[in-house]
N, C-alpha and C positions, 0 to 999 in steps of 0.2 A: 516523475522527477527521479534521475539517480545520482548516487556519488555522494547524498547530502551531507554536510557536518553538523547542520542546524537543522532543526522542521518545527513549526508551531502549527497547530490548527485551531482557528481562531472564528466563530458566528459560518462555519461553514465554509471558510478559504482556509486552503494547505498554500502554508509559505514557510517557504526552504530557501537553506545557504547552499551555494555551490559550488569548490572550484572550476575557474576555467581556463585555459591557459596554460596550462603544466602545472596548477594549483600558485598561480602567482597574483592571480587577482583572484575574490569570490564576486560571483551574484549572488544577487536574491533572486528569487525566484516566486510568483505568487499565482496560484490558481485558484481563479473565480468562477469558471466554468461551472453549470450545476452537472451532478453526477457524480461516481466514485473516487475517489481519490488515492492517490497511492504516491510515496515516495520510498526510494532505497537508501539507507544510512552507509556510510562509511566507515569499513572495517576499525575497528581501535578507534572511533569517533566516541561513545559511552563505554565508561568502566563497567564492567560483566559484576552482580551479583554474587555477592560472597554467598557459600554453600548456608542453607539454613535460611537464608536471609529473604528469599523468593517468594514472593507473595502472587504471582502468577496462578490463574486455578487452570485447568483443565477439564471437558466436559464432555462426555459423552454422548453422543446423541442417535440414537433406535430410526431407524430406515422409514420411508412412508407406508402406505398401503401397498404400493406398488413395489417395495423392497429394496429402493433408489438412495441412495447416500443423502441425507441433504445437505452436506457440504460441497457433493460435487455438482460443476455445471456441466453438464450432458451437452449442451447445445444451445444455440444461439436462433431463437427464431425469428425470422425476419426476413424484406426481401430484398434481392441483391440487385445492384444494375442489371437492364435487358428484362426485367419482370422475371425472372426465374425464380423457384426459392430455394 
């Protein structure tokens, strides 16, 4: 979901406000599909954290055995139409 002004996530459903329209009317918007979820907020939609005030942490995290990020995804495995992989 993008654009959003609203988002709750709620037992496992992301449900979000949307303009549509030229922002003349909203939806809502709800996903119940299982699996990741993601939506995009709306520039100037939440007021920014006065300095000092940020409770956010950050976290470093040390490579595998293999020396591989584990924040990155490398690759997607799985197979595609035609049996190829």
């Amino acid at each position: 979901m993008t654009d959003c002004v609203d988002v709750d996530f709620d037992g496992g459903v992301l449900k979000a406000k949307r303009p549509v329209f030229s922002g003349k009317v909203y939806a809502n918007v709800v996903s119940t599909k299982p699996g990741i979820k993601m939506a995009s907020i709306r520039p100037n939609v939440y007021p920014a954290a006065a300095k000092g005030r940020r409770r956010g942490k950050s976290r470093r995290r040390a490579p595998d055995r293999r020396g591989r990020d584990p924040g990155m995804v490398k690759g997607i495995e799985g197979r595609r139409r035609g049996g190829r992989t």
